[in-house]
Wavefront OBJ file of the C-alpha trace (Angstrom):
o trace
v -66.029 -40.959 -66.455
v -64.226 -42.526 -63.753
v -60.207 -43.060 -63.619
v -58.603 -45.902 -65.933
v -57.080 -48.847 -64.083
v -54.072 -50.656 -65.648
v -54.593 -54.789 -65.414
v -51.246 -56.142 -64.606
v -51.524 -59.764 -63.453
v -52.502 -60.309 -60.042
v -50.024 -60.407 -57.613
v -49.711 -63.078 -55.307
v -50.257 -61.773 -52.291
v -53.102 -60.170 -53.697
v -54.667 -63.770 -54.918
v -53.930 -64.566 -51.043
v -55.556 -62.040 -49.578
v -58.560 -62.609 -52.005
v -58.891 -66.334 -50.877
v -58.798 -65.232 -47.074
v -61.250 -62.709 -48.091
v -63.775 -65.350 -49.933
v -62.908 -68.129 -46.828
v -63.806 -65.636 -44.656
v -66.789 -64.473 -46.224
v -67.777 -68.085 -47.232
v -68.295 -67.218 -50.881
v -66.126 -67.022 -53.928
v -66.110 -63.815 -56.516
v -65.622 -65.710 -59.164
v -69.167 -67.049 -59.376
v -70.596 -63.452 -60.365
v -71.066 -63.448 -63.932
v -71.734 -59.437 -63.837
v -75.794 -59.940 -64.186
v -76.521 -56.592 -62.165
v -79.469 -57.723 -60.268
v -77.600 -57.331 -56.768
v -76.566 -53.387 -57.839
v -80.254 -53.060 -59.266
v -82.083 -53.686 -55.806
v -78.960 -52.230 -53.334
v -81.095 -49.547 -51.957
v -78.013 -47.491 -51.513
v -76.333 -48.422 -54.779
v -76.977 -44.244 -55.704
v -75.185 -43.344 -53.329
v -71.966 -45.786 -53.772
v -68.746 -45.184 -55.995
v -68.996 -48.221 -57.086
v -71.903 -50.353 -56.923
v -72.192 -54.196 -55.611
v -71.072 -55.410 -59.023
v -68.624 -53.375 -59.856
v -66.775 -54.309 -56.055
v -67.370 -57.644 -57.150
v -65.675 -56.865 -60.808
v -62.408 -54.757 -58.616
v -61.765 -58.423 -56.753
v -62.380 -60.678 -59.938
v -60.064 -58.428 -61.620
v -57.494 -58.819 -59.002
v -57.338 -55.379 -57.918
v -57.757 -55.647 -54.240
v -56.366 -52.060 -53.303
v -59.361 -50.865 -55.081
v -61.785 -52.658 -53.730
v -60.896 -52.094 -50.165
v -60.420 -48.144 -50.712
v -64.006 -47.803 -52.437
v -66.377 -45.735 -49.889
v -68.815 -48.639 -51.076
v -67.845 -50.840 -49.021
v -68.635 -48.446 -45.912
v -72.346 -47.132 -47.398
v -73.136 -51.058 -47.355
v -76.046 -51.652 -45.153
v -74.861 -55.120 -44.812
v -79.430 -55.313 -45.532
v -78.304 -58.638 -47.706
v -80.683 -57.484 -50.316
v -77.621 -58.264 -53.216
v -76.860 -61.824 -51.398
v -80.994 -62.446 -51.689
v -81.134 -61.448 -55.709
v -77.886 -63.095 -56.851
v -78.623 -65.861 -59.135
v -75.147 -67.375 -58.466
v -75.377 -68.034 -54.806
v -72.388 -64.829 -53.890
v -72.552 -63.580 -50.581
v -71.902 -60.102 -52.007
v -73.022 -58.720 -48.022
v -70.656 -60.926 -46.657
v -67.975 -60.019 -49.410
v -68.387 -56.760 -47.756
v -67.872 -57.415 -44.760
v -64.607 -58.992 -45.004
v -63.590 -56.421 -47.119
v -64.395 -53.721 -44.413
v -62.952 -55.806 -41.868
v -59.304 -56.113 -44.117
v -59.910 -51.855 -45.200
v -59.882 -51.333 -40.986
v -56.780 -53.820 -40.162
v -55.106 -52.029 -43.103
v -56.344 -47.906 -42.036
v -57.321 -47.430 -45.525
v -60.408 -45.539 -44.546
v -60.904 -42.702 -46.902
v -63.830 -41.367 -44.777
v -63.402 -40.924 -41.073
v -66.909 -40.042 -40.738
v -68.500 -43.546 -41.601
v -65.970 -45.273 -39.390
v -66.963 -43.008 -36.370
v -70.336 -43.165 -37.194
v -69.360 -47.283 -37.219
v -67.618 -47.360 -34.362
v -70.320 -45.599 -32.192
v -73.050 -47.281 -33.550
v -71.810 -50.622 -32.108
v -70.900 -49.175 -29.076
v -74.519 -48.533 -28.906
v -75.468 -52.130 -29.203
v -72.892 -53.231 -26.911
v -74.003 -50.902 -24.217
v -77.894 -51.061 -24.453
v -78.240 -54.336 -26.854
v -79.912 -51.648 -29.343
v -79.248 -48.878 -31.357
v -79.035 -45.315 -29.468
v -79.589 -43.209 -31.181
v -79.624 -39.571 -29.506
v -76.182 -41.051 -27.624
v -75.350 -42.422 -31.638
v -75.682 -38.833 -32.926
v -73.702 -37.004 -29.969
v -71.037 -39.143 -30.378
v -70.574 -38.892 -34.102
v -70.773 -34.711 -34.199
v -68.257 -34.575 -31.368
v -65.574 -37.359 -32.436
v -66.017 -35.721 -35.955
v -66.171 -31.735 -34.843
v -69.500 -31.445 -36.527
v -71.190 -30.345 -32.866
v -74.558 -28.729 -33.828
v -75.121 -31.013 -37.006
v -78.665 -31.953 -37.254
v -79.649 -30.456 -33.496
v -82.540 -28.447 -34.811
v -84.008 -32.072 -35.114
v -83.765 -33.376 -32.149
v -86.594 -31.549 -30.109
v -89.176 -32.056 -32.693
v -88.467 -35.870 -32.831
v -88.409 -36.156 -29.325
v -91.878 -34.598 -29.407
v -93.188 -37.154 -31.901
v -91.489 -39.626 -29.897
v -89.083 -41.242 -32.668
v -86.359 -39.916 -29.933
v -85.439 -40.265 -26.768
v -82.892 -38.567 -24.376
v -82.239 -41.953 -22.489
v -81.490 -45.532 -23.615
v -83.520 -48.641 -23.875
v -81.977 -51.509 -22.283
v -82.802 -55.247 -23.837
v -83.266 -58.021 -21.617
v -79.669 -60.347 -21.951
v -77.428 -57.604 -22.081
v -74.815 -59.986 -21.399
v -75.290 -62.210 -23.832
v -74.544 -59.192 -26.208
v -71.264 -58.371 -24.002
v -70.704 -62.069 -25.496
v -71.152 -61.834 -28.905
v -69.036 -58.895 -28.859
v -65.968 -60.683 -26.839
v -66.245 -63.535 -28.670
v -66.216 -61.434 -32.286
v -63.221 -59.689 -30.821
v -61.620 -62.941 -30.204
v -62.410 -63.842 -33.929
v -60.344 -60.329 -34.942
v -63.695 -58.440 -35.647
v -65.413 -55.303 -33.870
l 1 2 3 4 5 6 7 8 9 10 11 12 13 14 15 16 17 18 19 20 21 22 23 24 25 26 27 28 29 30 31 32 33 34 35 36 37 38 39 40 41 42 43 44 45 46 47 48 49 50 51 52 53 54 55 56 57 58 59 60 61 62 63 64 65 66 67 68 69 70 71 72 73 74 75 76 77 78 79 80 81 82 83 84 85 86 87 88 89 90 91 92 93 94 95 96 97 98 99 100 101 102 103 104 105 106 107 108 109 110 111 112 113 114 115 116 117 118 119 120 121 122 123 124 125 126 127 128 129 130 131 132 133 134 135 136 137 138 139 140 141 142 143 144 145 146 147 148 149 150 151 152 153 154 155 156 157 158 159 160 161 162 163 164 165 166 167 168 169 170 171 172 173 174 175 176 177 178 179 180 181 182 183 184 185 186 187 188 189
C-alpha cells in the first residue's frame, strides 16, 4: 500500500503554481472526474508510480510537491494516448509536460537516469533532426557510468540493420536549430 498523504488546504502558492501549470498546459485538472480511461490505455501506466489519473488526482488535491516528484511524470511518452480517451477534454500529455518542465526548473528529479536519457535524446534531434540512437545509447551509459549496458546488442542490431554507427541527417536541419531556440526562448528544452 502506498504512503498516506495528509490534506491540509492548499496553499496559495501552490493554487498559483497549479494555474501556471493548467495556462501553460492549456487545460484545467479540475475537469477529470477520475473515470480511468486515460490510465487504462497509457501503454506505460505498469510501469508508473502513479498512473495518469492518479497525477491528475495529486494536482486536484492540491498537492503539487507530489505530483512533480512522481517518476510518472518522466516514464510519460508524451504518445497523447490519455489526452485522445479523456471524455472531459484534459490534456493529461500536456499536464505532463508542464509538470516536467516545473520538476526540472525546481531539480526535483528523483531519477538522474531518465533526465540524461532526456537530455541526450533531444540533443539527438537537435543535431540530426532525428533520433540517434547508437550516439543516444553512448551518451546515456557514459553520463550515467553504466558503460557496457546493453553493448552485447549492438552488433547484432547493426546486422539486422535496426542500428547504425552513423547518423541520419533530415533535410531542414535548421529549421529544427529553430524550434529548439525558439523553445529555449519560451523557458523549455
Amino acid at each position: 500500500m502506498g504512503k498516506a498523504l495528509q490534506l491540509l488546504p492548499t496553499a496559495a502558492s501552490d493554487k498559483a503554481l497549479l494555474s501556471r501549470l493548467e495556462e501553460e498546459a492549456g487545460t484545467s485538472a479540475t475537469l477529470c472526474y477520475q473515470c480511468g480511461k486515460c490510465s487504462a490505455g497509457c501503454p506505460v501506466a505498469f510501469a508508473m508510480d502513479s498512473t495518469p489519473r492518479q497525477v491528475i488526482r495529486l494536482l486536484q488535491l492540491g498537492l503539487l510537491s507530489e505530483a512533480l516528484e512522481a517518476q510518472s511524470i518522466w516514464i510519460c511518452a508524451s504518445c497523447e494516448t490519455c489526452s485522445a480517451r479523456c471524455p472531459r477534454g484534459v490534456d493529461i500529455a500536456s499536464l505532463m509536460d508542464a509538470l516536467r518542465r516545473e520538476a526540472l526548473q525546481q531539480g526535483k528529479i528523483n531519477d538522474k537516469k531518465v533526465a540524461v536519457f532526456n537530455k541526450a535524446f533531444l540533443s539527438g534531434v537537435k543535431s540530426f533532426g532525428r533520433t540517434y540512437e547508437a550516439g543516444l545509447l553512448m551518451q546515456h551509459n557514459l553520463l550515467t557510468g553504466q558503460f557496457f549496458k546493453d553493448a552485447e546488442l549492438g552488433l547484432p542490431m547493426m546486422k539486422r540493420g535496426k542500428l547504425s554507427i552513423l547518423p541520419e541527417k533530415i533535410k531542414g536541419r535548421d529549421e529544427m536549430k529553430k524550434i529548439f531556440e525558439r523553445a529555449q526562448e519560451l523557458g523549455g528544452v
